[in-house]
C-alpha positions in Angstrom: 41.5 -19.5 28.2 38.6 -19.7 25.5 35.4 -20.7 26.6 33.2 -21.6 24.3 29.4 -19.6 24.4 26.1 -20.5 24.0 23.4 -19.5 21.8 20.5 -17.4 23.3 16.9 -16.8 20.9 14.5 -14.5 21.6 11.5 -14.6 19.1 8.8 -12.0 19.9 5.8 -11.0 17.9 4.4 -7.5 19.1 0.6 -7.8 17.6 -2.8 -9.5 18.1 -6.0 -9.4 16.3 -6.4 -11.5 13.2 -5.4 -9.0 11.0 -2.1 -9.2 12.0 -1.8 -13.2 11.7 1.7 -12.2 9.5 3.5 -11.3 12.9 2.8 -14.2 14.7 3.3 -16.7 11.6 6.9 -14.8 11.2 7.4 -16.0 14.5 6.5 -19.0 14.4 8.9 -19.4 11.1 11.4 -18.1 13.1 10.7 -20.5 15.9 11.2 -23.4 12.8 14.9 -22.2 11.9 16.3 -21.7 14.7 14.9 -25.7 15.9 16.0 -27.1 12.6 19.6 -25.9 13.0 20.1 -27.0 16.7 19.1 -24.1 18.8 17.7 -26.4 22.3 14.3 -25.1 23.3 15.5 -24.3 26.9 17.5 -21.4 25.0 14.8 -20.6 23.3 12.2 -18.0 24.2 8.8 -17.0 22.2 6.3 -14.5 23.2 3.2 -14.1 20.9 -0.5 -13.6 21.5 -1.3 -16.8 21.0 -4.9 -15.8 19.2 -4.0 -16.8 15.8 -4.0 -20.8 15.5 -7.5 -21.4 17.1 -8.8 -17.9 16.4 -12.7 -18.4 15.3 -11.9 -16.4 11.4 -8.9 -19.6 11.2 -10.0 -22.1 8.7 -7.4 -24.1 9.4 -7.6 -24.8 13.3 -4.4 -25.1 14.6 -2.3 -24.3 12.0 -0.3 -21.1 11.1 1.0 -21.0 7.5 4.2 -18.1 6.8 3.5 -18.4 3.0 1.5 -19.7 0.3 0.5 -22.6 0.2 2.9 -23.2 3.4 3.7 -25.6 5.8 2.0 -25.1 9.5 5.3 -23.2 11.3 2.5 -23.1 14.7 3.6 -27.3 15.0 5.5 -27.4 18.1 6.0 -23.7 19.1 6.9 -23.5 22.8 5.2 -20.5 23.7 6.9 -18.8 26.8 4.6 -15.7 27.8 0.7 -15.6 25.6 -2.3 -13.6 26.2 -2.1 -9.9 24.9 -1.7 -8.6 28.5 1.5 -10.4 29.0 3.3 -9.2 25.9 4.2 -5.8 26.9 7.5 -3.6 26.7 7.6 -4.0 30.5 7.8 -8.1 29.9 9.9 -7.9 27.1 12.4 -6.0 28.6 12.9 -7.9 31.3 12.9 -11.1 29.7 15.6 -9.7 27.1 17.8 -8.5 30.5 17.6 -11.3 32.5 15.6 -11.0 35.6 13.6 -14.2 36.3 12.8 -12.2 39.9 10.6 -9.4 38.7 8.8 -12.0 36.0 7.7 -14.4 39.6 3.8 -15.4 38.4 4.0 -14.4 34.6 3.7 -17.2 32.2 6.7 -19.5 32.1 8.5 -16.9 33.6 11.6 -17.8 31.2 14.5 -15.6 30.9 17.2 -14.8 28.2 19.9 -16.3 31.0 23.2 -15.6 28.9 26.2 -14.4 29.9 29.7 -13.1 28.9 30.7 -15.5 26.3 27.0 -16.3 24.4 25.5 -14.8 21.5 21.7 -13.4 21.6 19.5 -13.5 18.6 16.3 -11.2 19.5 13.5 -10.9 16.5 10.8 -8.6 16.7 7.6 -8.5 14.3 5.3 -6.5 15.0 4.0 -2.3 14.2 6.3 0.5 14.5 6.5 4.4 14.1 9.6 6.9 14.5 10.7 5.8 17.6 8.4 3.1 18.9 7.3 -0.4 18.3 4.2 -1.3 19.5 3.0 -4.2 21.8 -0.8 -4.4 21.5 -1.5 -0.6 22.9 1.4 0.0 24.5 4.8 1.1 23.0 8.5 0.6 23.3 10.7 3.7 23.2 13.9 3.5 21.8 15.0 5.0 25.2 14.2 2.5 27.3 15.2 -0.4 24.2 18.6 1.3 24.6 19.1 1.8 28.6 18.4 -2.1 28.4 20.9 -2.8 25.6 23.3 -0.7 27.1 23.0 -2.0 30.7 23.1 -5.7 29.1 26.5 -4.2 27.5 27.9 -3.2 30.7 26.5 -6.2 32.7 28.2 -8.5 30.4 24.9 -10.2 29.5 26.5 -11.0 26.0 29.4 -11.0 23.4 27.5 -10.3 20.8 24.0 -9.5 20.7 22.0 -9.6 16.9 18.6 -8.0 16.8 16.2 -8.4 13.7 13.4 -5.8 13.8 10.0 -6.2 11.6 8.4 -2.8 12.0 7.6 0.7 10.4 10.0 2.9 11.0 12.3 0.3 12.5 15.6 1.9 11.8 14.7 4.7 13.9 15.1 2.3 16.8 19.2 1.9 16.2 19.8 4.9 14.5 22.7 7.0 15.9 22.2 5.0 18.8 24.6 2.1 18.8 28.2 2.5 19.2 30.6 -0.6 17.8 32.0 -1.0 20.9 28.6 -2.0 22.4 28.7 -5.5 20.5 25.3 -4.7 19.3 24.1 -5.1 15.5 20.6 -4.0 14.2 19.3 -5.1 10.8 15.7 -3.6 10.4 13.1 -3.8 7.2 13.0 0.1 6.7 14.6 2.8 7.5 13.4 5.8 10.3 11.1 7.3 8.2 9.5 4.6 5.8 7.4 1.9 6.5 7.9 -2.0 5.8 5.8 -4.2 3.9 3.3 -7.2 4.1 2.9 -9.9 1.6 1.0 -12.8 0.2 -2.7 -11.6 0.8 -4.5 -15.0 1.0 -8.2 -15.3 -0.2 -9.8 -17.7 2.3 -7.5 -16.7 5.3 -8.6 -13.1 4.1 -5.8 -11.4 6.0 -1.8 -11.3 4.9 0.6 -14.2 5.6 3.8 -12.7 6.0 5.9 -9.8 5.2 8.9 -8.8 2.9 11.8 -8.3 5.0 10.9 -11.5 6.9 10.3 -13.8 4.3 13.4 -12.9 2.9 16.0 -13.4 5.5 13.8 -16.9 6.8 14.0 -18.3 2.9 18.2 -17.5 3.4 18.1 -19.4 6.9 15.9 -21.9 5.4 18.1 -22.7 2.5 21.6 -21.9 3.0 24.3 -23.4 5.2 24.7 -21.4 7.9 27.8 -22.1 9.1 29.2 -20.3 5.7 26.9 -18.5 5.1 27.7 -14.6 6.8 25.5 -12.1 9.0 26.8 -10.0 5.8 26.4 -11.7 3.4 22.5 -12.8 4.5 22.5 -9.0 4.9 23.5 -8.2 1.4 20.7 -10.6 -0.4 17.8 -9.5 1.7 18.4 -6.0 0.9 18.9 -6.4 -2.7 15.6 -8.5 -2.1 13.4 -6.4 -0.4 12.0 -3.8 -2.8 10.2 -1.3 -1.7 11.8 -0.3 1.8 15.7 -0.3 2.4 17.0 -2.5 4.8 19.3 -1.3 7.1 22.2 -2.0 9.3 23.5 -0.2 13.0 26.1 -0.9 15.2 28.6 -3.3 15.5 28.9 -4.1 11.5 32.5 -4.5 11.4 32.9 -7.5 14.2 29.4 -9.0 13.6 29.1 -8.9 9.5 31.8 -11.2 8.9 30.0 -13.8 12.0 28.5 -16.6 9.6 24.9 -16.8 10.9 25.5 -20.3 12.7 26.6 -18.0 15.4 23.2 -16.6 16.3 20.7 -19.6 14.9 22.7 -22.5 14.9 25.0 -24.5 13.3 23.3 -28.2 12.5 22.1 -28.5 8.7 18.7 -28.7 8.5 17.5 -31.8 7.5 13.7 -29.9 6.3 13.4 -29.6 2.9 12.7 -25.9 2.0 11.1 -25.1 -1.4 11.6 -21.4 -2.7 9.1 -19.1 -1.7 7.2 -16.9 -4.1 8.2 -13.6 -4.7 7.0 -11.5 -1.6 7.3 -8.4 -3.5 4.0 -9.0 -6.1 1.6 -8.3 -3.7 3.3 -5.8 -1.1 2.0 -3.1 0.8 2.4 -1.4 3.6 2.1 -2.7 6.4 0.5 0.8 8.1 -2.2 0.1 4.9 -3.1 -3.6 5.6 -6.4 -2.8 7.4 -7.3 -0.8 4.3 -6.2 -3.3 1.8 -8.1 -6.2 3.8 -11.2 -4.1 3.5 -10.6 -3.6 0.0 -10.4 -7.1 -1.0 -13.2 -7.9 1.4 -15.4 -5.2 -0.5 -14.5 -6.5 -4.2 -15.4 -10.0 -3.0 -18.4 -9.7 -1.2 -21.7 -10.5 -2.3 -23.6 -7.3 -2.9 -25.9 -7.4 0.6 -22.2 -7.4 2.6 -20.9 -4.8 0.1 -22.3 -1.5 2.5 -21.1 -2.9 5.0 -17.4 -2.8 3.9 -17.5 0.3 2.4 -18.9 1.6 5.6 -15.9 0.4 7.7 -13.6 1.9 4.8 -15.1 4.9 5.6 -14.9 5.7 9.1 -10.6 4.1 9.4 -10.5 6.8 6.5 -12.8 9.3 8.9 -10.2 8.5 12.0 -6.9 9.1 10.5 -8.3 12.7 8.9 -9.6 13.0 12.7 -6.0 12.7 13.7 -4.2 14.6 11.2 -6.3 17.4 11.8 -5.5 17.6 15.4 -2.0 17.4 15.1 -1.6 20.1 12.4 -3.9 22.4 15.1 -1.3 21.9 17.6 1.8 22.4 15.0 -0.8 25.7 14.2 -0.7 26.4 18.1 3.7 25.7 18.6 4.1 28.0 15.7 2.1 31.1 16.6 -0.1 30.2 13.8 2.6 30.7 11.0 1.5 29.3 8.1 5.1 28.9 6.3 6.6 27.0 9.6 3.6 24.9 10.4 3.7 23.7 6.3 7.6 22.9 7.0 6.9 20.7 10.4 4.5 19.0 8.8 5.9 17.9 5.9 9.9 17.9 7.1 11.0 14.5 8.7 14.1 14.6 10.5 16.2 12.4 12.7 14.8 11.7 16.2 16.8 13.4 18.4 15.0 14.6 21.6 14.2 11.0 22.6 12.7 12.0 26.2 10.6 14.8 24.6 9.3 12.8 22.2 8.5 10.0 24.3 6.3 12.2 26.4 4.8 13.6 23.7 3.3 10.8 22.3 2.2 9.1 25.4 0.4 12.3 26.3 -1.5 12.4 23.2 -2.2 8.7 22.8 -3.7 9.1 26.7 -5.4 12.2 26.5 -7.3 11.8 23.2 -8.6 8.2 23.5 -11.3 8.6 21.1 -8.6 9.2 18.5 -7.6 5.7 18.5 -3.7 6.7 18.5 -2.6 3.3 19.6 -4.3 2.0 16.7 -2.4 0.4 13.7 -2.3 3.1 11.1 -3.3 6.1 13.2 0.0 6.1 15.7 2.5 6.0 12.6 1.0 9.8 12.2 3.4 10.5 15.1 6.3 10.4 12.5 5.8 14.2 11.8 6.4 15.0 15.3 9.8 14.3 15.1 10.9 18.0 14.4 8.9 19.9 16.5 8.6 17.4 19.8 10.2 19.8 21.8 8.1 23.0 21.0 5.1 20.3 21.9 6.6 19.0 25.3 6.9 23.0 26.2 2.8 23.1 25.3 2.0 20.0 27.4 3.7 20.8 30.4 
């Protein structure tokens, strides 16, 4: 007997700070679709800082815009879990699987509740690097994103699950990890070794609104009808789209691509009107470059008493990541007897992740051990990317 499913949302921004206001306003976009097409807000859950709207650099107090000249997307957010110490891997994870018991005194303490027969929309936007995707300081592996998808699979927590992933790198998160038989599709704004891209730098915001791969699948969302319109075929236009990165696909393509996309946000029309948003890829960078380009347009705007002052803070982010590229070519130089030849190929050679528990260690050693490297910082913990080849030469080093 068919029994029909419902429809499970899980919106989740990984970032704080106001230099990251683009994560947190995808969000909250997100949070604006999937309302306007009939997703019920008991279904749907949101977890985001929460230090954008009334941050004290917002001239616009309690309102989030996605683009220029937008409309405020923060109107009527239900926020689930807020405050940068709840939005953490550890939270995420357990919200994604299910158990309300281990969330008791946490926020809302809401859960994705969904079972054999629903469909589960999860978008992430937020930082990445090969492997990872950061919450604040503290990073999800793709090993432990996977055990959870996988024991969701087996658990019968879903029929299909659909994850959207705004990050650096974010295709190293599904890559020759999902198998079609696990129901599971990931679409991601780059690939495993690339990063993904802001856009729309706005002048008295002073920090970027949105970002490429985002603002190209919410303007298809926010204009087409999605109960023709396909998980494919939404596929196909963002990619062509989306410039400089390449979007890619994992996992169940051939029973989720031909899914219209009613199936994951809803099937009511929207009754908004949606203009067409500028093109997001004039003003792109990347994302791993923001802080930098923020600085820049600070510097070439600033009255000439604030100009040191900018140029100084270019300065030492420039100081840090040399800091950090210098330490990790002296351990390469150390894992490779000092060969000259091998420790030019690590560096500059990036291969698949493979060694996912090596790596994982790795990183979290280094990010631990050399605090005043700032390796959790935006920027600085994408240099882990070149560890990829030579993690487990590293993990034999560390112990």
């Amino acid at each position: 007997m068919y029994v029909r499913g419902n429809k499970w949302v899980l919106l989740v921004a990984g970032s704080h700070f106001w230099k990251n206001y683009r994560h947190q306003a995808d969000v909250c976009h997100a949070y604006q679709i999937v309302k306007n097409h009939g997703i019920p807000e008991r279904r749907i859950v949101v977890m985001m800082a929460d230090d954008i709207a009334n941050n004290s650099l917002n001239p616009t107090k309690g309102k989030i815009i996605n683009q220029p000249k937008g409309e405020n997307v923060y109107h009527g957010v239900k926020k689930d879990y807020t405050g940068k110490e709840n939005i953490t891997p550890d939270v995420f994870l357990k919200v994604l699987q299910g158990k309300k018991s281990e969330l008791k005194g946490i926020c809302s303490e809401r859960i994705i509740d969904s079972g054999p027969n629903d469909n589960v929309f999860v978008y992430f936007s937020g930082h990445g690097a090969p492997g990872i995707v950061a919450f604040g300081h503290k990073f999800l592996h793709v090993v432990d994103l996977m055990k959870a998808l996988k024991n969701m699979h087996t658990t019968k927590r879903f029929a299909k699950l659909l994850f959207y992933m705004e990050a650096c790198e974010s295709g190293s998160m599904f890559e020759n990890q999902l198998t079609p038989n696990m129901n599971v599709l990931g679409v991601t704004a780059a690939n495993a070794t690339e990063s993904s891209y802001a856009c729309y730098y706005d002048k008295m915001r002073q920090t970027y609104l949105g970002n490429v791969f985002s603002g190209n699948w919410m303007e298809n969302s926010d204009q087409a009808n999605l109960n023709v319109e396909t998980i494919g075929g939404q596929y196909e236009i963002v990619r062509k789209r989306t410039k400089d990165s390449h979007v890619c696909q994992f996992g169940d393509m051939v029973g989720i691509n031909p899914m219209v996309v009613a199936k994951f946000q809803g099937t009511k029309i929207s009754e908004q009107g949606v203009r067409r948003i500028p093109d997001p890829n004039v003003d792109a960078v990347r994302s791993e470059d923001v802080e930098f380009e923020i600085m820049g347009h600070l510097l070439a705007s600033a009255p000439q008493t604030d100009k040191e002052k900018y140029s100084t803070q270019r300065e030492e982010e420039e100081k840090k990541r040399k800091t950090v590229d210098s330490l990790i070519r002296k351990i390469v130089s150390i894992a490779t007897n000092h060969n000259g030849e091998q420790i030019q190929r690590f560096l500059t050679t990036q291969t698949t992740l493979s060694e996912h528990e090596a790596y994982k260690v790795v990183v979290e050693h280094l990010a631990d051990k050399c605090p005043e490297l700032g390796l959790r910082e935006v920027g600085v913990f994408g240099k882990f990317g070149c560890l990829n080849s030579k993690c487990v030469i590293l993990r034999m080093i560390i112990g």
